[in-house]
N, C-alpha and C positions, 0 to 999 in steps of 0.2 A: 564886685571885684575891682579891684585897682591894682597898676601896677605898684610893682615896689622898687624904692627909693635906692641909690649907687650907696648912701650910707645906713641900708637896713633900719631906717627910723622906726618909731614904734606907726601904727598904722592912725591914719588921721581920724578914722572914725573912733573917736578917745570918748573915754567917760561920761556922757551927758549929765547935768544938772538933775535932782529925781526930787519931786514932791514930796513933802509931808507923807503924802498916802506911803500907806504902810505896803501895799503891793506894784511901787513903781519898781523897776526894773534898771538894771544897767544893756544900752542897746545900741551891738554894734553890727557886724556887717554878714552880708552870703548864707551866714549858718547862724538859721535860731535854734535856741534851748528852751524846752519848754520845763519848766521846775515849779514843783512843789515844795521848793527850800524856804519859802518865807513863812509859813505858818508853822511848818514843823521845825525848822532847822536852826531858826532865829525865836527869841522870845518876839510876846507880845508887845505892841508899842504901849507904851506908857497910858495915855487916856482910853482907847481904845477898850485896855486889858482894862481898866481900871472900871470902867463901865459893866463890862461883860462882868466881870467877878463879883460886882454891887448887886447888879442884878440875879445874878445865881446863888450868890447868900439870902441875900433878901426874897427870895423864891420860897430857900429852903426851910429860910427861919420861919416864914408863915406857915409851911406845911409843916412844922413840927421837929424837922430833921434837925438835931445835932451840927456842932461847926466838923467834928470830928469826920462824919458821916458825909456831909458835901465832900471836905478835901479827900476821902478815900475816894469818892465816886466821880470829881475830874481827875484824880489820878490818875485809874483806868478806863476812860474814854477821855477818846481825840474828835468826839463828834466839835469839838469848842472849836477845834480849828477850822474848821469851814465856815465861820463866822467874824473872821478877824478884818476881812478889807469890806463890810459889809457898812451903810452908813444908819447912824443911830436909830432910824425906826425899823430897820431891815434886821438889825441885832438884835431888838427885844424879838421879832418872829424866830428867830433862828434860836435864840435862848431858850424859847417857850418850847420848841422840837427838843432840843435837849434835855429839859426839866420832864419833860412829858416822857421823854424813856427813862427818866431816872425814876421818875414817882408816880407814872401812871396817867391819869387823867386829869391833868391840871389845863384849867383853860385857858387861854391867852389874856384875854378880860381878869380872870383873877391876880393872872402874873401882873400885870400892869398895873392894878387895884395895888400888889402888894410893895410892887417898886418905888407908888407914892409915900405905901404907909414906912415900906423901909428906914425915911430920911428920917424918920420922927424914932428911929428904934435906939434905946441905948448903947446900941452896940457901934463900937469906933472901928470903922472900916481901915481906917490907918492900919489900927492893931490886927485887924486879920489879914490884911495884906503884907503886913509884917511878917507872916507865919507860914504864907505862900511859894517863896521863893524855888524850896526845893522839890517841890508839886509841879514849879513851872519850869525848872533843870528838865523833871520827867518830862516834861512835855513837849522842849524843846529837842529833849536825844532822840528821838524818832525820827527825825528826818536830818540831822547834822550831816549824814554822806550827802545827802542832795546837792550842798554847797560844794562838796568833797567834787561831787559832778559836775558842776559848775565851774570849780579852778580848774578839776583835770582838761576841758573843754579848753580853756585858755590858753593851759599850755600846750596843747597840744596844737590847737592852730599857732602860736610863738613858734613852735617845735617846725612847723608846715612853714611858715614864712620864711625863716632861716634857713630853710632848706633847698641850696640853688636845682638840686637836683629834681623835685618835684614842683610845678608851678612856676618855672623864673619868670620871672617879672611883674607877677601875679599875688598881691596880697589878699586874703582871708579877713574880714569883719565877723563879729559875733553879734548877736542879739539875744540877749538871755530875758527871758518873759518868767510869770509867776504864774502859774496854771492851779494854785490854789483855792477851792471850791471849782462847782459848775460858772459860775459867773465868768470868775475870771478865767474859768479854761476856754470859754467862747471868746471873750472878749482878748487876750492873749491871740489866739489864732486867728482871728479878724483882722487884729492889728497887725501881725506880722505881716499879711496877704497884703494889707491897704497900704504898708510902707510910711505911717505914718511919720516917721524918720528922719523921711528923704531931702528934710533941710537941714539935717545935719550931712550932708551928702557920702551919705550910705546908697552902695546901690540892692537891687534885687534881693530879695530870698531866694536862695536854688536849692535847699535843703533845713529837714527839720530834723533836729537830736530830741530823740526822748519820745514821749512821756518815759518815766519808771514804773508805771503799774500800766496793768493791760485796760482795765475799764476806761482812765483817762485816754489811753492813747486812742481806742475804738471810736471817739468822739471825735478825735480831734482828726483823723484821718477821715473822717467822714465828710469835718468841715473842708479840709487841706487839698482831697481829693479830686473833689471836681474840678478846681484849678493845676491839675497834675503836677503837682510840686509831692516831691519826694521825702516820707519820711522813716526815719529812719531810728527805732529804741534800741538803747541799752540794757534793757531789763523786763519787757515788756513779752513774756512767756506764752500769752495765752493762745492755745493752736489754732483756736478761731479765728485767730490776723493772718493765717494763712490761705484765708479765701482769697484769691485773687478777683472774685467776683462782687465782693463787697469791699475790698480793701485792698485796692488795684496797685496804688504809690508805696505800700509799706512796706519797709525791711527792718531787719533785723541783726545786729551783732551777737546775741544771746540765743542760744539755741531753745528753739519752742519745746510748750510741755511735753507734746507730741512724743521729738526722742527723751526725752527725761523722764515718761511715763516706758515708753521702750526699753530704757539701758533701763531704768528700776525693772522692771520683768526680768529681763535679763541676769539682772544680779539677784534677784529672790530665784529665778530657776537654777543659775550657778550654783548656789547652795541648796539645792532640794528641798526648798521650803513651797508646800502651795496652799496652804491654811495662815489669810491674812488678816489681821483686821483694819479697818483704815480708819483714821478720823480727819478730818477737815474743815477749814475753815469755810465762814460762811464767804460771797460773794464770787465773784467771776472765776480769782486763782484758783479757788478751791472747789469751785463748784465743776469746773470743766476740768481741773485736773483728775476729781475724781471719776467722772465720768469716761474721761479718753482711760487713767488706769483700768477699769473693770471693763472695757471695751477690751486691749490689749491683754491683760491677765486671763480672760477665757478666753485668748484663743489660744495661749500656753497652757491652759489644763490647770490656772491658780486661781484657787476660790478661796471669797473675800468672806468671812466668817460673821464680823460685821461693818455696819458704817455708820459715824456719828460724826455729826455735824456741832458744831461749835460755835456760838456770838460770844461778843463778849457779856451783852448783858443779860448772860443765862443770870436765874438764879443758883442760891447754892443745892436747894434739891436738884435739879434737872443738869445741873454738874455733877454731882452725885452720884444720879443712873446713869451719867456716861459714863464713871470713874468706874460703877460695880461692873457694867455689860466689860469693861475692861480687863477687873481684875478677875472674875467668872468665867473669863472665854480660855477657850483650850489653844488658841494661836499662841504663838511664843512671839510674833514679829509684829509689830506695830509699825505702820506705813503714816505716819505724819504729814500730810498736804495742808501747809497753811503757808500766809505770808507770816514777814516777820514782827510786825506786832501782834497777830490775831497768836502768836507761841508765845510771843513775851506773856501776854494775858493768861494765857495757858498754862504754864509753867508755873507761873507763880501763885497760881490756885489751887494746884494739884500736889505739888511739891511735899508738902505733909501729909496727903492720904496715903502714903504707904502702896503705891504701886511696884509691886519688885514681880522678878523672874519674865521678865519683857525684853526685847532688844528692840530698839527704835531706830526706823530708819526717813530720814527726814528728809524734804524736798529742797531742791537749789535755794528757795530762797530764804530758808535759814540755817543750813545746815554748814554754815561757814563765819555761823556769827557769835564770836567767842563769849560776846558779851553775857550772852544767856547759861552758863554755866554759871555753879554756884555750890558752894557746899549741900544746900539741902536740898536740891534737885539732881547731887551726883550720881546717887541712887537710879536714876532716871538716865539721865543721859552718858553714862557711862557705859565705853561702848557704839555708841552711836554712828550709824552709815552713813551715806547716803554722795549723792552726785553733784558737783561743783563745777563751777565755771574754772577753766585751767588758770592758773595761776601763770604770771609773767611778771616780771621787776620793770615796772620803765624807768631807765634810766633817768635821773634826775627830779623825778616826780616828786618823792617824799619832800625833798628839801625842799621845794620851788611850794607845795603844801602848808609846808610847817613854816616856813619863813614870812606869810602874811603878816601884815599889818595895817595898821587903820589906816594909814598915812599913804598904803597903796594904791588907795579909793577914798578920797578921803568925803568925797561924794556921795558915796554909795552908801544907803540904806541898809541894804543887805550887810555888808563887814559892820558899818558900825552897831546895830542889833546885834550879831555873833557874837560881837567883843564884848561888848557888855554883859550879856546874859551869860558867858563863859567864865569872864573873870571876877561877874558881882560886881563893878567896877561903872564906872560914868565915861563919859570921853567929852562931857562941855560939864559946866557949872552950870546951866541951866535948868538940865535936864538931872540934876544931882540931888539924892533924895538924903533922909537919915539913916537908911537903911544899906546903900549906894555909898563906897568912895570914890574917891577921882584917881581915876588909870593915871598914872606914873608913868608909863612907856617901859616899864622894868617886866612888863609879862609875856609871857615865852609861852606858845603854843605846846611847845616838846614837852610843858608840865601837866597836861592837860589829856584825861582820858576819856577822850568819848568817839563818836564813829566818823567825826572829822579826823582829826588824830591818828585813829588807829592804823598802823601801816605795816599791821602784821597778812595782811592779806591783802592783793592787789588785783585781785578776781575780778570786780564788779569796775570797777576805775577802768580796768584793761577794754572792758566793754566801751563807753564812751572813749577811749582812744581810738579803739579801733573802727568806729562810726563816723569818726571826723576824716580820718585817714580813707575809708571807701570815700568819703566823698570828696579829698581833694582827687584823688586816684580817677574816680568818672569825671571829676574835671579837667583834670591833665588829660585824660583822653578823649575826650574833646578839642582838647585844643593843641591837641598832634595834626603836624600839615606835613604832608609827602609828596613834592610834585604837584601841588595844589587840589590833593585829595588827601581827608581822614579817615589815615588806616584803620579807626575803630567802626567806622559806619560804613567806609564808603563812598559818601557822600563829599562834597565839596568842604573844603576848610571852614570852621567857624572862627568867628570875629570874639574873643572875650565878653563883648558889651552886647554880642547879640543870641548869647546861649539862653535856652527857655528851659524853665523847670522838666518839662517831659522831656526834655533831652538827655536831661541829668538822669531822669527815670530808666529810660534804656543805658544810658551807659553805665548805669548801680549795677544794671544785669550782667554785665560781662567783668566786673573787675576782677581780679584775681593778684592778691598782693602775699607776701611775707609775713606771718604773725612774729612778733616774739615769741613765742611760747612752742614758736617751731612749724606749726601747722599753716595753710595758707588761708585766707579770708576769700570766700567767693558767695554768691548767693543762686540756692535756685528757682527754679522758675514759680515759687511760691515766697519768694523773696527770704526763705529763712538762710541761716549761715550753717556751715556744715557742725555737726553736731561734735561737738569735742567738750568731754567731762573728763575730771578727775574724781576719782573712789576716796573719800574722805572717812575717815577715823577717830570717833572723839574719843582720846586717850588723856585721863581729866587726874589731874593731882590732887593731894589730900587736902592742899588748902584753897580748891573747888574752880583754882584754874585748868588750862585745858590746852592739850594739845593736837591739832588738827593733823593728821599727820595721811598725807598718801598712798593709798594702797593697792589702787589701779586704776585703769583709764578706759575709758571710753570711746571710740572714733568712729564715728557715722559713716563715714568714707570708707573703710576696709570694708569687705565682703562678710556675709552673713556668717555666723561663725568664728569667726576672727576680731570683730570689733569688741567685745570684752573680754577683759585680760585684766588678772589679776596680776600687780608685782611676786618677785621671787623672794624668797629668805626676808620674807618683812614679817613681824611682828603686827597682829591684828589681837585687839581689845571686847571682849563678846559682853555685849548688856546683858542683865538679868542673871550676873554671878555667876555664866556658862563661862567655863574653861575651853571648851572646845566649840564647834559650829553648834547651835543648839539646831532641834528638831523642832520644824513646825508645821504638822500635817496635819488632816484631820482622821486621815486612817493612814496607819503604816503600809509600807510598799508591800504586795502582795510575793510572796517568798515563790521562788523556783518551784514548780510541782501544784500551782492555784494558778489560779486566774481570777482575773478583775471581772464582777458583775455590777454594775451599776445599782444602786439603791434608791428607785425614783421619787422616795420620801425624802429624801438628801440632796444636797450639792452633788457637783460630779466629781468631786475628790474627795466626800463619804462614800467610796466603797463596798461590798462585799468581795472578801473573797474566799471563794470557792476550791477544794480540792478537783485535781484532776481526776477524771474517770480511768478505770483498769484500760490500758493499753492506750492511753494519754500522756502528754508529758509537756511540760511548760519547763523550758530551761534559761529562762530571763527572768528579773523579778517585773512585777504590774506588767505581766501580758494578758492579754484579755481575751487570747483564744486558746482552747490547749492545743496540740497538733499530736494528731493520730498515728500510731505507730506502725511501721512498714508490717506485711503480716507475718513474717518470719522473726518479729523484734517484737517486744512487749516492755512497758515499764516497771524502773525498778520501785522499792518501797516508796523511796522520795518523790515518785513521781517528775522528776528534771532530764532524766535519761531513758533510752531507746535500749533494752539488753537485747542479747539473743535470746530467744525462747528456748526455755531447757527441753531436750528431747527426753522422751518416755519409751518404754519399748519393755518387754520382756527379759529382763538381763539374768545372768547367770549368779549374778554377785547377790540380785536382793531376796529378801528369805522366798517369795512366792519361786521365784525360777529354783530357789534352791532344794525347796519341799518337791518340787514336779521333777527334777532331774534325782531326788534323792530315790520317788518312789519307780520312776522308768528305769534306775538302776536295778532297785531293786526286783523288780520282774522278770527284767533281763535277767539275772541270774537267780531266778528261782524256776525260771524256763531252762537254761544252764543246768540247772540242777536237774530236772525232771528227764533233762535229756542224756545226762550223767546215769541215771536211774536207769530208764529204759532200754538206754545201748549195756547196760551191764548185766541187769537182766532181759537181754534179747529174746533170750532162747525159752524163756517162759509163756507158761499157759496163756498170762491175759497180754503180756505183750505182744506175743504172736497174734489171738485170737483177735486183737483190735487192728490188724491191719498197722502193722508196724512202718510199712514203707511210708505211709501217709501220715502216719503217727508223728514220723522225725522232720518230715516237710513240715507238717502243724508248727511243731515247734520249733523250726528253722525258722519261719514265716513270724508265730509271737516274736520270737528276739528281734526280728526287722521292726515289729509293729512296736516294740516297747522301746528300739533305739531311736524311730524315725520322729518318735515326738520330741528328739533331743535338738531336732533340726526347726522346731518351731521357737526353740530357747535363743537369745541373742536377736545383735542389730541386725536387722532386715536388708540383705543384698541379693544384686540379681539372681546369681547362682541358689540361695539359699532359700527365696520364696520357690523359685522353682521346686528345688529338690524337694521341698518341705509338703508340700500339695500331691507332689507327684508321687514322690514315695510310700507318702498315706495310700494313697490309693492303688497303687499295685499291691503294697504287704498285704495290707486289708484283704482287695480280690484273692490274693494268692491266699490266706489263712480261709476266707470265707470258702470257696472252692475246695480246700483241703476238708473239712467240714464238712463241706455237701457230697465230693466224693464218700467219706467216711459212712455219709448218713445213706447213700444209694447203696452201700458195699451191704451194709447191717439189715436195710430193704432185701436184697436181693440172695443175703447171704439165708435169712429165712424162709424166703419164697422158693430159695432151691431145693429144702428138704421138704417140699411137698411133691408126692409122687409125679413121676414123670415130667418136673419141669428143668430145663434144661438153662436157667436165666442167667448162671454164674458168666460162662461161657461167653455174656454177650457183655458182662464187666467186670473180664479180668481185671490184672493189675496194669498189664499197656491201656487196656481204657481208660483205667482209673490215671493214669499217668497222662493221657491225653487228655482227661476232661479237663483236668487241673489246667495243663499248660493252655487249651482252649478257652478256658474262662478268665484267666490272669491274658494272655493274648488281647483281649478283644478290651480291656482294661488300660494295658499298652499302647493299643491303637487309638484310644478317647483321651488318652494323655498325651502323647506324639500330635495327635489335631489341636488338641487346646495350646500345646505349649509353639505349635507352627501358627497357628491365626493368632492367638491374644495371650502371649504367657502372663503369667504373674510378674507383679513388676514390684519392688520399693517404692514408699508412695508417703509424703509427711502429711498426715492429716494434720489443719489448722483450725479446722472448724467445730470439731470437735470440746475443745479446750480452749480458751482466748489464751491461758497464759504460757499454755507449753501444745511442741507439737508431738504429735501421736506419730512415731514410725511403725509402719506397718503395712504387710504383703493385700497390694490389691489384687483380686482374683484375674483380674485381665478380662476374660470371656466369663461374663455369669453363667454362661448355657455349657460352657467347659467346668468348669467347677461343679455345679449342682447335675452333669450328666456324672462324673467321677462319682460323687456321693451317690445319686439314681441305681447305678448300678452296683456300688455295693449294700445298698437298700434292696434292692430287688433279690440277689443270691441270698443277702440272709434274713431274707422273707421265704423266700422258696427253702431254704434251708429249713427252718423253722417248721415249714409246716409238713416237710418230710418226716423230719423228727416229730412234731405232733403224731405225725401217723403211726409211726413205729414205738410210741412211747412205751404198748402194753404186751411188748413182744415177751414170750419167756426166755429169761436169763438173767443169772444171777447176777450179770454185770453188763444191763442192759444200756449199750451203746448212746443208742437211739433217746433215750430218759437222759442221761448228761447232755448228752447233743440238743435238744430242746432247754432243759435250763439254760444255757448257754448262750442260745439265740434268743431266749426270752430276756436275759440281760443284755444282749448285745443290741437287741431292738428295743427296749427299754430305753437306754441308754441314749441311743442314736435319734430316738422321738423325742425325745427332751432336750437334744443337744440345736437342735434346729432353732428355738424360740430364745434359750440361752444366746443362742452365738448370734443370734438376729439384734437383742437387747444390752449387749454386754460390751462397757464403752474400752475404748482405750487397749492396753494389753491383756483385761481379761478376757475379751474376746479368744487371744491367743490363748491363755490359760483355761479357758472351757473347754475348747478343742483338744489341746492336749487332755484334759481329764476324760473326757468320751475317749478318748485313743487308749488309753492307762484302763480303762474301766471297764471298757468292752474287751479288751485283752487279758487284765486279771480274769473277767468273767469267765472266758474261753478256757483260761489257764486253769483255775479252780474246777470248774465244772466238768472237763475232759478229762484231765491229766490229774489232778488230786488224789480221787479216790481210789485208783487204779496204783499210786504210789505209797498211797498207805497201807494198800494191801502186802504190796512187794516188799516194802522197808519191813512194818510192824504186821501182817498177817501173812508170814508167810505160809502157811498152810493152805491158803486158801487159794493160793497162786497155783493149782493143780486144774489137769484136764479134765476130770470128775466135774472140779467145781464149774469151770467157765461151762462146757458144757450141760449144767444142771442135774446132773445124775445124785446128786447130794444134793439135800435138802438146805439150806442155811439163812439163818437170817443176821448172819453178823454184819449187814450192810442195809 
């Protein structure tokens, strides 16, 4: 550093003188560049090139090849340039590496056998070097931004000098080195260290710009490092430079692969794509981008379908099977990780096989590079993603670019190569060929398109701006004094002349400046710069230009969630002839009412999915458990929702309650009838003779017994299980007891007319009137206990049925309930077998003979009804019950009362005291 001058002179460390050598350098002060601009960016020097192309013809023409066939194969390899500052026996080895990947096994020893025989060959190297030119245009466009990197550096310390506000009195020198090949990338950074310079009175290095690829710069930070000098790329991605354990002084202006494999997850998970394929270039970019991708992508749940690697000196088979695994695979997105030659190579290989229905989403470092569009690769890159360094205009850049001239430098190596190789043009007569005119001074940059030039995008330039700028920024704050301490350390004031590289190191760590582009420049403690991308869009015209256009951003610094954003009301371009977001999964999302099962023959985003189970429901799509349904809720068909479970019960509405209340109608009023009958004829033989008072209890009792099943029909409530249990069982007692009175009456009424027995007397009709109300009593009393300890209750069975519940009366007390039935089991058992006894009494209308039918049905009945109602799910349980109620009572009703009404209706003759008494013979019964 030096001060600077009251009249802003340019800075004394000017121009130096530069050797013949084709990799001297221009070397000034504080801040070196380390560039790869002289092999790619500049043509070949004259003898050099002229050597190296002698010797790879004369290679190729021994082995057979074609001129045709060489010039395609230095077209597409840059291995040539790593051999250009190398001295003539060092260039035959490096030629022989080259030839040796172009044809295989050619020996060193032969190559050199054949470079002798060459001189003697007819072939006039003139005339093929004639033929060369625009073979070496390609070869030269590959690295033209380098230079681009280079001015922008210049001005931008111009920009810093002139700036009172940052540094006063403090001027910036530059040193720009050639870091092309390994050689000269050691040899470059040695030199910068040792100062060799320093009589040109330059002082110190305190920072280093660059490298542009990551592998270079991993080296030269390895060299720079232990000297704790600071270095700091523009372009150098690879998330490995974020060790601080191996790569302690490094920083960065370019945001590592690291988040640019993150925001790419990010924006394939924005759009619901998680079936990817990736293809990649070979060496560091690509090899550890793809790597940090498939790291990052599972742990979002995105699988990578496939991965293909790429050299350039594939053959055309083995490009081939990467084109079909391409055009074969069911992913619709293609994730492109390469640099930006290893796509140029790429592109123009592929371009005519016919890849369509793909959308491509490319990495930062080509995916801003317009050059590469073209009509017959539109197919291809139309459409096209992917994430960018933000874009910023520095002011005055373009012109201060565009306005070079040889006369600028008139020294320098570097400009005069550019110009030449640019305009086909000479700048001495010396160096002026027949093939070469002499530069006029009439040529204008601005006519000229290649990647020096192009100032449609200010991405990558903005990077080396803003690398120059942290490091005047850590020097200005250094050299901030407050009261004889430096606010930024702490520590005591430094001297300009006595700052050390590792000082510049710590204070890189704290700067925090203003971008253009809006955002602030800081770095953290991994030395990377905060992540800010642009969503770029290649939206490509018919005549196979292309327009980059932004469609959202990126910002590492917002919180999870919020750092990708899509713009609003923008227009987005879909590859592969989709109009809309295309779909690219490997199994569709599992629909509401499934769930995700894992398929362990597959990826984790091959799928199965699985319907949900009855009374399951999955109300998301790809959930992966179902969730159980409350027990009073069940799912519906879809399986996505929780309904209420339809209740079941006995109703009056559906045909079974309708048949059981049509037929308990019907009894009731044929009991109705019968009792119509017997009250009209009262005063008859057999109604008298049958004990009429008990005759019209009986059949008061049936109409209880045929209404009270009407109390089992309908929804189940408190009052209504009650009544329902209870009333059974009194009418019951009460009929069964009428019965059994009936059958003692018919007993005792024949045992009276044997002489001398006195038995009537001891069962009048008060007895008979007491036994009754005594056995219906004690009926009363087992129903009054049952319904005081444990009544019947409403009760929703759910276990019964998963998908509906069962309403229905729980008995409360089982030892209540099955004592009610015990005991009307017992009267008509004892009934029964009364009348068994009395069956063979004489009488023509022998009581005792219906009275037995009657309990032989009713105990029929009732023994059957027990394993029914034990077995019988849901509401037939109820509907059994009632039919034993219905069936035991028609029994009673038919078997009693029937034939005694047929008599009276249609025999009335027979309705006489003769007849019931037997004094008449008859068998009309």
């Amino acid at each position: 550093m030096v001060e600077r001058s009251v009249e802003m002179q340019k800075s004394f460390c000017d121009l130096m003188p530069i050797s013949e050598n084709i990799n001297r350098a221009s070397t000034f002060d504080s801040v070196t560049m380390l560039n790869n601009s002289v092999c790619g960016a500049l043509s070949l020097q004259g003898s050099v090139l002229e050597s190296i192309m002698k010797l790879i013809i004369s290679a190729a023409l021994a082995n057979g090849s074609s001129l045709v066939t060489v010039l395609a194969q230095v077209k597409n390899h840059w291995m040539i340039t790593a051999c250009c500052d190398l001295d003539y026996y060092s260039v035959q080895l490096c030629v022989a590496s080259f030839c040796q990947m172009l044809w295989g096994d050619v020996k060193v020893n032969r190559l050199q056998q054949s470079w002798i025989d060459g001189a003697s060959k007819t072939v006039s190297l003139r005339r093929i070097m004639g033929s060369l030119p625009k073979y070496l245009l390609l070869l030269g466009m590959k690295n033209y931004r380098e230079l681009k990197f280079a001015r922008t550096l210049i001005f931008t310390l111009d920009e810093i000098n002139y700036n009172t506000g940052l540094l006063p009195r403090v001027t910036l020198g530059y040193n720009i080195l050639n870091t092309c090949g390994t050689p000269n990338l050691m040899r470059a950074s040695l030199e910068a260290m040792n100062g060799v310079e320093k009589q040109h009175r330059c002082g110190k290095v305190h920072a280093f710009i660059g490298h542009s690829s990551s592998g270079p710069t991993k080296q030269i930070n390895k060299i720079i490092s232990p000297f704790g000098i600071p270095q700091i790329s523009h372009l150098s991605t690879c998330a490995c430079l974020s060790r601080r354990d191996i790569y302690p002084t490094f920083f960065r202006t370019v945001p590592s692969d690291h988040f640019q494999v993150i925001a790419l997850v990010q924006l394939i998970k924005h759009f619901g794509w998680n079936w990817i394929g990736l293809v990649y270039s070979y060496g560091t970019y690509g090899a550890n981008g793809r790597q940090e991708f498939i790291e990052q992508a599972t742990k979002e749940g995105i699988c990578v379908e496939y991965q293909q690697i790429y050299l350039k000196k594939f053959s055309d088979m083995t490009l081939n099977s990467i084109v079909n695994v391409i055009k074969t695979s069911t992913s619709k997105i293609i994730l492109v990780f390469m640099s930006s030659s290893y796509i140029r190579s790429f592109l123009s290989r592929i371009d005519s096989m016919n890849i369509t229905g793909k959308h491509w989403i490319g990495s930062e470092a080509w995916v801003t590079t317009p050059a590469l569009a073209s009509v017959k690769n539109m197919h291809i890159l139309q459409g096209t993603m992917g994430f960018a360094i933000p874009e910023a205009k520095i002011p005055g850049l373009t012109e201060f670019l565009l306005r070079l001239k040889p006369s600028d430098a008139p020294d320098s190596a570097f400009i005069r190569d550019f110009w030449e190789t640019t305009f086909q043009c000479s700048l001495s007569t010396s160096n002026q060929t027949q093939h070469k005119r002499l530069c006029n001074g009439s040529e204008d940059l601005r006519t000229i398109a290649n990647d020096y030039t192009d100032m449609s995008e200010s991405r990558t330039v903005n990077n080396v701006y803003n690398a120059v700028y942290a490091v005047a920024h850590a020097l200005h704050n250094l050299l901030q004094c407050n009261n004889g301490t430096n606010p930024a350390t702490g520590d005591g004031c430094y001297n300009k002349t006595s700052i050390e590289p590792s000082q510049v190191v710590h204070s890189l760590r704290k700067v925090n400046f203003s971008l253009l582009s809006g955002g602030r420049m800081f770095f953290d403690e991994n030395g990377d710069s905060v992540a800010l991308y642009d969503l770029v869009n290649w939206q490509m015209n018919r005549d196979g230009s292309v327009n980059i256009i932004n469609i959202g951003r990126y910002d590492g610094s917002l919180p999870n969630g919020k750092r990708f954003q899509m713009k609003e009301n923008i227009t987005v371009i879909w590859g592969g002839n989709h109009s809309e977001v295309p779909r690219s999964v490997c199994t569709e999302s599992c629909p509401p009412g499934s769930r995700k099962v894992v398929n362990k023959t597959r990826q984790i985003c091959c799928f199965d999915c699985l319907p949900c189970a009855d009374g399951e429901i999955a109300n998301k799509t790809d959930s992966s458990d179902c969730t159980k349904c409350l027990p009073a809720y069940w799912s519906n068909n879809r399986k996505d929702e929780c309904v209420l479970k339809s209740t079941e019960f006995l109703s009056y509405g559906e045909t079974m309650g309708m048949v059981l209340v049509v037929f308990s109608c019907f009894g009731f009023f044929l009991t109705v009838f019968a009792t119509v009958i017997f009250f009209a004829f009262r005063k008859t033989a057999i109604v008298r003779a049958n004990n009429s008072e008990l005759s019209f209890l009986l059949l008061f009792s049936l109409k209880l017994c045929f209404l009270c099943s009407l109390t089992f029909i309908g929804r189940p409530s408190e009052w209504s299980c009650m009544l329902r249990h209870t009333a059974f069982g009194i009418t019951f007692v009460l009929c069964i007891s009428c019965v059994l009175g009936k059958t003692i009456v018919v007993l005792m009424a024949f045992r009276a007319t044997l002489p001398g027995s006195n038995v009537m007397k001891w069962f009048g009709p008060l007895q008979q009137r007491l036994s009754v109300l005594g056995f219906t009593l004690i009926q009363v009393l087992i129903c009054v206990l049952w319904l005081s300890i444990s009544p019947p209750f409403p009760f929703k069975n759910m276990k019964l049925y998963q998908e509906k519940i069962i309403l229905e009366c729980k008995v409360g007390s089982t030892i209540g309930f099955w004592a009610v039935l015990g005991y009307i089991g017992l009267l008509a058992v004892l009934c029964f077998v009364l009348a068994f006894l009395a069956r063979k009494l004489p009488d023509n209308f022998n009581e005792a003979k219906f009275i037995t039918f009657s309990m032989l049905i009713f105990c029929a009945v009732w023994i059957t009804f027990i394993p029914a109602y034990v077995s019988s799910p849901g509401k037939f349980t109820v509907a059994v019950e009632i039919f034993a109620i219905l069936a035991s009572s028609f029994g009673l009703l038919s078997c009693i009362f029937f034939p005694k009404c047929y008599v009276i209706v249609f025999k009335p003759q027979l309705n006489s005291k003769k007849h019931v008494m037997g004094k008449v013979t008859s068998k009309s019964l």
